[in-house]
One Martini backbone bead per residue (centre of mass of N, CA, C, O) as a GRO file, in nm:
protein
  192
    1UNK     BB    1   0.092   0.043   0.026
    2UNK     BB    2   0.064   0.369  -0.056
    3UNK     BB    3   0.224   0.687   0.070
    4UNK     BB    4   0.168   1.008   0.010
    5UNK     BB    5   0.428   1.106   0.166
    6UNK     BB    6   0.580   0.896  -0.024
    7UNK     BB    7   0.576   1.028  -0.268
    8UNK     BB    8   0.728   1.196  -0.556
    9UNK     BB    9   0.552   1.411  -0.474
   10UNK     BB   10   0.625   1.753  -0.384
   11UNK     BB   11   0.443   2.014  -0.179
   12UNK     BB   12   0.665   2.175  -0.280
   13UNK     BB   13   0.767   2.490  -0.451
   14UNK     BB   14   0.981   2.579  -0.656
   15UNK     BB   15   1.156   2.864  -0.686
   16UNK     BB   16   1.254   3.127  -0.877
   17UNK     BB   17   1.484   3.326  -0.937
   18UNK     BB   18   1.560   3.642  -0.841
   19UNK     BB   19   1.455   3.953  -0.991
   20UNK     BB   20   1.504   4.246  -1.092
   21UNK     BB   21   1.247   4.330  -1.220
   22UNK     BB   22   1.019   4.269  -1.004
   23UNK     BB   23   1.128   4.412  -0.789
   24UNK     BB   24   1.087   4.711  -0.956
   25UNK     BB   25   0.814   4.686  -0.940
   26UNK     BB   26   0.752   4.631  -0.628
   27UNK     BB   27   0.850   4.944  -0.596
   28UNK     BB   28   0.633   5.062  -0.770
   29UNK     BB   29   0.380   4.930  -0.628
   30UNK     BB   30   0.464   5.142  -0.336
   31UNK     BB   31   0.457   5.417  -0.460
   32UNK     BB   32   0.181   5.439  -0.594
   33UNK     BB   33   0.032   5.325  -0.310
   34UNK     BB   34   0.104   5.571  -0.173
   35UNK     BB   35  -0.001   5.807  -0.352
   36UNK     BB   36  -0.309   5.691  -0.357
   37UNK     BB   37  -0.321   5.730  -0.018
   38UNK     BB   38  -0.272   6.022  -0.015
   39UNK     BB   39  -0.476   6.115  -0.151
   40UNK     BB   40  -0.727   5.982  -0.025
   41UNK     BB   41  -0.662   6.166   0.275
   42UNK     BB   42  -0.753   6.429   0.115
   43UNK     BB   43  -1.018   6.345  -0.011
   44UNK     BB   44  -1.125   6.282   0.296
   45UNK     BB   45  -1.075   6.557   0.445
   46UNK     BB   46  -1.294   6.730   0.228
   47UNK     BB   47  -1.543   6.506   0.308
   48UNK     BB   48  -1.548   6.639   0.632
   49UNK     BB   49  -1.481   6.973   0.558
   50UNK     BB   50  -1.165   7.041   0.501
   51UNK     BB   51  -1.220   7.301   0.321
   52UNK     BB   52  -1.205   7.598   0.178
   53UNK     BB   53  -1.410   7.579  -0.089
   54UNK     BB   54  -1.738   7.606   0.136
   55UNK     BB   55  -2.092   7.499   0.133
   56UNK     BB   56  -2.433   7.559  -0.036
   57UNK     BB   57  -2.660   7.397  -0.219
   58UNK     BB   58  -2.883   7.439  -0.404
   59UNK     BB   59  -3.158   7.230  -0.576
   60UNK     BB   60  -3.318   7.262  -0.848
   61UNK     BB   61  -3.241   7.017  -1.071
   62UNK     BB   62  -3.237   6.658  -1.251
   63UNK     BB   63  -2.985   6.470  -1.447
   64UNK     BB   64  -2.943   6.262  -1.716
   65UNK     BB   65  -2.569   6.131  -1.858
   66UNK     BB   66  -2.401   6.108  -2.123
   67UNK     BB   67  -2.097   5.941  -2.142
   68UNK     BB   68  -1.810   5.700  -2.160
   69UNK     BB   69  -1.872   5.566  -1.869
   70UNK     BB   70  -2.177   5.634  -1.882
   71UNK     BB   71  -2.454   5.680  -1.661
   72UNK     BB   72  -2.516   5.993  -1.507
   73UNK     BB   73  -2.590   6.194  -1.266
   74UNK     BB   74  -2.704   6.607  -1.246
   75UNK     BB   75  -2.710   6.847  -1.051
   76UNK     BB   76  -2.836   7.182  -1.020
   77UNK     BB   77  -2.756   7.494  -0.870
   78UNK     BB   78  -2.690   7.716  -0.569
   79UNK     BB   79  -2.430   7.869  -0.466
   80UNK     BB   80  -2.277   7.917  -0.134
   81UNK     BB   81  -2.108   8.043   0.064
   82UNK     BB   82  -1.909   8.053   0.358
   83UNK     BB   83  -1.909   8.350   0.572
   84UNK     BB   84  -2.140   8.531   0.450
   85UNK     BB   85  -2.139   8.576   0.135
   86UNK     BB   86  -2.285   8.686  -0.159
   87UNK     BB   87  -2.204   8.438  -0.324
   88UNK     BB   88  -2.354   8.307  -0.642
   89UNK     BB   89  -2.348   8.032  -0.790
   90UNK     BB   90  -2.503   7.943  -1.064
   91UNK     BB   91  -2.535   7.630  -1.216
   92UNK     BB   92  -2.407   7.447  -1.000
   93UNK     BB   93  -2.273   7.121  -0.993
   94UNK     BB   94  -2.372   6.739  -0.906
   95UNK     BB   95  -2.324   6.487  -0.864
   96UNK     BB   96  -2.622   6.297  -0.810
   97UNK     BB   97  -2.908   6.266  -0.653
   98UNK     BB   98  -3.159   6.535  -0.564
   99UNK     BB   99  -3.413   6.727  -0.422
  100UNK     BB  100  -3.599   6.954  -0.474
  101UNK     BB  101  -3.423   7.237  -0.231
  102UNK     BB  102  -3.181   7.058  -0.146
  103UNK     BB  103  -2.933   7.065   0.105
  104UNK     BB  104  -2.569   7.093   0.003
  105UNK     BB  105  -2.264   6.996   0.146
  106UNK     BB  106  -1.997   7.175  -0.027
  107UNK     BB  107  -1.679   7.148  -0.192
  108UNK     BB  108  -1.481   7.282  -0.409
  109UNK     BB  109  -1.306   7.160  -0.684
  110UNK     BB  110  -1.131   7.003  -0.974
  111UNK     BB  111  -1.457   6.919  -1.092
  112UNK     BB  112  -1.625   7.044  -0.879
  113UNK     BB  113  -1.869   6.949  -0.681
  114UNK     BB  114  -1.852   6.807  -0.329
  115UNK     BB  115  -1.980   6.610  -0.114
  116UNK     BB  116  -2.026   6.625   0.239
  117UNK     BB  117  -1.974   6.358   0.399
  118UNK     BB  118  -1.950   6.007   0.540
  119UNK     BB  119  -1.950   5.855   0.310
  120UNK     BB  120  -1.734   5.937   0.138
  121UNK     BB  121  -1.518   5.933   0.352
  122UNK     BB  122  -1.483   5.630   0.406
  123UNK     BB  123  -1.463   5.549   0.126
  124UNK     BB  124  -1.188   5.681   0.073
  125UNK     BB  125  -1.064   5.499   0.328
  126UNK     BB  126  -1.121   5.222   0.187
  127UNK     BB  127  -0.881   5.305  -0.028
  128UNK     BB  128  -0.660   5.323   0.151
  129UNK     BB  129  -0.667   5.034   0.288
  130UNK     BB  130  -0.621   4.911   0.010
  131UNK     BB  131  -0.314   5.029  -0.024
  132UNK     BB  132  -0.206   4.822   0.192
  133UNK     BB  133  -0.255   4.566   0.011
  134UNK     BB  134  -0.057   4.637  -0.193
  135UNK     BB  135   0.224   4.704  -0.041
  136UNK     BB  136   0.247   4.386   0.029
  137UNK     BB  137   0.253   4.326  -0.252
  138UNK     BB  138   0.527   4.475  -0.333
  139UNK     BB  139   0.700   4.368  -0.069
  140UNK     BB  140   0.673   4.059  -0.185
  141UNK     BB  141   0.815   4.086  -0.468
  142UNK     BB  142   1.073   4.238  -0.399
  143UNK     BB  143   1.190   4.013  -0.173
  144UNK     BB  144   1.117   3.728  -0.376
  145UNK     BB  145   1.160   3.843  -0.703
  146UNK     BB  146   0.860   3.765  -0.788
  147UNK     BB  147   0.551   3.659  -0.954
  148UNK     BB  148   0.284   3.482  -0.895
  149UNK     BB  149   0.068   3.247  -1.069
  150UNK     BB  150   0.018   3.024  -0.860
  151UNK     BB  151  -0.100   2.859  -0.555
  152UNK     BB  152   0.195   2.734  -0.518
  153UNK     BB  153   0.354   3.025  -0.550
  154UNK     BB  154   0.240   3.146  -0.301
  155UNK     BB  155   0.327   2.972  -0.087
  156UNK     BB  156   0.622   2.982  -0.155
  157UNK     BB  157   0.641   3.305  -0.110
  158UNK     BB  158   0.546   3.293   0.213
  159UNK     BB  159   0.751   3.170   0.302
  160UNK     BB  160   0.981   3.297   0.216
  161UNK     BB  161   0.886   3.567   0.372
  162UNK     BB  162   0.896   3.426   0.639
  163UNK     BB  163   1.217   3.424   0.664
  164UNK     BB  164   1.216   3.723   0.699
  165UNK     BB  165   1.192   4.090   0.798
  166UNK     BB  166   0.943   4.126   0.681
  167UNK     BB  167   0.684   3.928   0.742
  168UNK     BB  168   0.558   4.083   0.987
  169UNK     BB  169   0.483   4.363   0.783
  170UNK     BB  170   0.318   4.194   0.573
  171UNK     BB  171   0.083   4.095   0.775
  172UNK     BB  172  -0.016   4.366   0.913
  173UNK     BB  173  -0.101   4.500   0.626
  174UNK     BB  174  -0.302   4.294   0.573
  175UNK     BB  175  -0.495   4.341   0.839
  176UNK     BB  176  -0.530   4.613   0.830
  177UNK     BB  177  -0.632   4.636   0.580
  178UNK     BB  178  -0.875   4.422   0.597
  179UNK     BB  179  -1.025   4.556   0.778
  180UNK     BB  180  -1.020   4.883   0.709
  181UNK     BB  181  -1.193   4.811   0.463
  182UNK     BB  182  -1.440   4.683   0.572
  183UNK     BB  183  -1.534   4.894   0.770
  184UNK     BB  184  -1.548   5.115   0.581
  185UNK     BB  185  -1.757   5.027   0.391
  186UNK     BB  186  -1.980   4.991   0.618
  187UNK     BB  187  -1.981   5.273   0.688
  188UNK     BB  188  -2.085   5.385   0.365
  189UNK     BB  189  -2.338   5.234   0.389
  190UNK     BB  190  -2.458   5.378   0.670
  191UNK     BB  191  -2.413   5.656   0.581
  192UNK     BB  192  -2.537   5.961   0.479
   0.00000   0.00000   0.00000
């Protein structure tokens, strides 16, 4: 009776040896998601209300637009800024629907105004603890010198991994990572 811990095939998989091109992409992966790390941390203090300009919009009318991207609502009326200044600017538009009347609390950025709101906030946040789960992988690639293409040579990158130095730290990443962006997304979805 054959046992199949002795049989011809090893459980564990040789990796190929670590090269300089991937290590390089590792490197612009880790680099890539800080930096959009950096962005949505902005994005998302903007959308908590710490923005320069400001303001209330009142919606007069909403309507729907095709784009390249598909079809998208489009709001528009009277922006008012705080600070009780007199501007008053006509016709300013804000991506999603809302109610004739219905005011909202936004802000002017580069491509129009954008909603101030607890949903965009977290929303924004869960794309940031996403940057950490790249940072990983980025991590992981880098020190490993390979990027994995099967199941068995993912397990084989982590045995790998977790032999260095760096190990307990992409671990940490994913863990915060994955935990931080679970919260924020269901945060996102119950926030008004």
């Amino acid at each position: 009776m054959a046992m199949p811990e002795l049989a011809a095939t090893s459980p564990f998989t040789a990796l190929p040896e670590p090269r300089i091109l991937p290590r390089i992409a590792g490197v612009g992966i880790v680099v890539m998601s800080l930096a959009c790390m950096a962005f949505m941390v902005r994005q998302a203090e903007k959308s908590a209300g710490f923005a320069v300009h400001k303001g209330t919009l009142v919606v007069e009318r909403c309507e729907e637009r095709r784009g390249s991207s598909g079809t998208y609502d489009v709001c528009s009326g009277s922006f008012r800024a705080d600070g009780g200044g007199r501007a008053v600017r006509d016709g300013s538009g804000i991506r999603g629907w809302y109610v004739a009347g219905e005011r909202v609390r936004v802000y002017r950025g580069d491509h129009g105004y954008q909603a101030i709101s607890g949903r965009f906030f977290w929303g924004r946040l869960a794309f940031f603890f996403a940057g950490l789960l790249m940072v990983a992988f980025g991590v992981m690639v880098t020190v490993v010198g390979h990027r994995a293409k099967t199941s068995e040579e993912m397990r084989a990158s982590w045995e790998a991994l977790r032999r260095t130095s760096a190990g307990p730290y992409v671990t940490w990443l994913l863990r915060t990572g994955g935990a931080g962006t679970a919260a924020c997304a269901v945060l996102s979805l119950v926030m008004p």
